[in-house]
C-alpha positions as CSV (number, residue, x, y, z in Angstrom):
1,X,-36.6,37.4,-66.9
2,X,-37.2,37.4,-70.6
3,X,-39.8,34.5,-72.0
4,X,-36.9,33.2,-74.2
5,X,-35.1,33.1,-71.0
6,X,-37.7,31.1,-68.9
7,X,-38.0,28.8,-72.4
8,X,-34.1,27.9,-72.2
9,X,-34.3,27.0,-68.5
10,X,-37.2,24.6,-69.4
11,X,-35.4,22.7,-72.0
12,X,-32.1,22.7,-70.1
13,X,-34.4,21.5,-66.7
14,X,-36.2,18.9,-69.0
15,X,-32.8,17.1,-70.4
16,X,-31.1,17.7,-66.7
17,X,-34.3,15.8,-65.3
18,X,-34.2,13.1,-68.8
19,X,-30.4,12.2,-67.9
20,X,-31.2,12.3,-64.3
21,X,-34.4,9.6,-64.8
22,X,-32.1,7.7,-67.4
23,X,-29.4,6.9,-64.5
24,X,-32.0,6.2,-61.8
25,X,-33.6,3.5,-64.2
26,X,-30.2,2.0,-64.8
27,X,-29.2,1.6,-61.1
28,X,-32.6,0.4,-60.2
29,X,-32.1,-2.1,-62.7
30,X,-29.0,-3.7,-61.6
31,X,-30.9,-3.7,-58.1
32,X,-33.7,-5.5,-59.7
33,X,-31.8,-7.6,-61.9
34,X,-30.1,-9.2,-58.9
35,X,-33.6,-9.7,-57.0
36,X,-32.1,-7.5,-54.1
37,X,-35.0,-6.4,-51.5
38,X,-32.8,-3.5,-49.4
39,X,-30.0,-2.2,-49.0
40,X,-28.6,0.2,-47.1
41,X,-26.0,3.0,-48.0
42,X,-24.2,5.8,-45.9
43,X,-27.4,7.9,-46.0
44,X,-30.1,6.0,-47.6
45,X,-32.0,3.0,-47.6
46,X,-33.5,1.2,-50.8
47,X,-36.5,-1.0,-50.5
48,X,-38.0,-3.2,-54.0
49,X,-41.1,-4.8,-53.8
50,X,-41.8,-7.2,-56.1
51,X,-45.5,-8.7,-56.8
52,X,-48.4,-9.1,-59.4
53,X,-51.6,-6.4,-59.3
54,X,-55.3,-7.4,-58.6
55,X,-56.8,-8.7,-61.9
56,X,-59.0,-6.1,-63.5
57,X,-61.7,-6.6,-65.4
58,X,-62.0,-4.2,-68.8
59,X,-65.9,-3.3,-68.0
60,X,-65.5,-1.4,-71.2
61,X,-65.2,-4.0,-73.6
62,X,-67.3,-6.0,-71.6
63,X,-70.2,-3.4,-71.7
64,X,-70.0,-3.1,-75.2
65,X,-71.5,-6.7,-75.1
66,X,-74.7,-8.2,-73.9
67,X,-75.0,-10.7,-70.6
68,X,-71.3,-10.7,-70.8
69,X,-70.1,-14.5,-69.6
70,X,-67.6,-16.3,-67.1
71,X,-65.3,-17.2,-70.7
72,X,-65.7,-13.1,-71.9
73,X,-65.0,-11.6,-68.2
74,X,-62.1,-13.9,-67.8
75,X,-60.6,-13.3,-71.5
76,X,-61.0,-9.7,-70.6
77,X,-59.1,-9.4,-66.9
78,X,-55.7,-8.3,-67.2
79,X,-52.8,-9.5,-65.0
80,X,-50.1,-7.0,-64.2
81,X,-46.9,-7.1,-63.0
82,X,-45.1,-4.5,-60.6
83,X,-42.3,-3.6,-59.1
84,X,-41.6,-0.4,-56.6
85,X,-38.3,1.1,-55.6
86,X,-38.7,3.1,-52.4
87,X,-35.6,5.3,-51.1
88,X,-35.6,6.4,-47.5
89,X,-33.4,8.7,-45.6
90,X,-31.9,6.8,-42.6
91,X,-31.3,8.4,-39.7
92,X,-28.3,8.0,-38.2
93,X,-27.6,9.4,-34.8
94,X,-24.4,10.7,-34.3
């Protein structure tokens, strides 16, 4: 296999994987969108969890100062928000 070869099955891969990622954000977001928790399907199972990260504090900005205090530690601790799709196989015994 030729390198021009291996560099068009790259690029194909890339936008297979790109339209692949595209649809899987889109039907996680109507899941999402509706607040749904899980679901099952014929084959798989879909499970969101939905919460907020531990605060963390950004040390870096903080060290660039001297006896940081309570106000600068707090103006510096970001809150995040998360969400996680997991899909699971079920097995069904036949």
């Amino acid at each position: 296999m030729s390198y021009s070869n291996i560099a068009d099955k790259l690029g194909k891969l890339r936008s297979e994987i790109k339209s692949l990622t595209d649809q899987q954000k889109r039907l996680e977001a109507i899941l999402k969108d509706d607040g749904v928790v899980t679901v099952d399907g014929e084959l798989f199972r879909v499970a969101i969890s939905y919460g907020i990260t531990a605060n963390r504090v950004d040390w870096k900005n903080i060290a660039a100062k001297l006896h940081p205090s309570r106000q600068l530690i707090t103006g510096n601790t970001v809150i995040s928000i998360f969400d996680r799709v997991t899909v699971s196989a079920l097995n069904k015994a036949a």
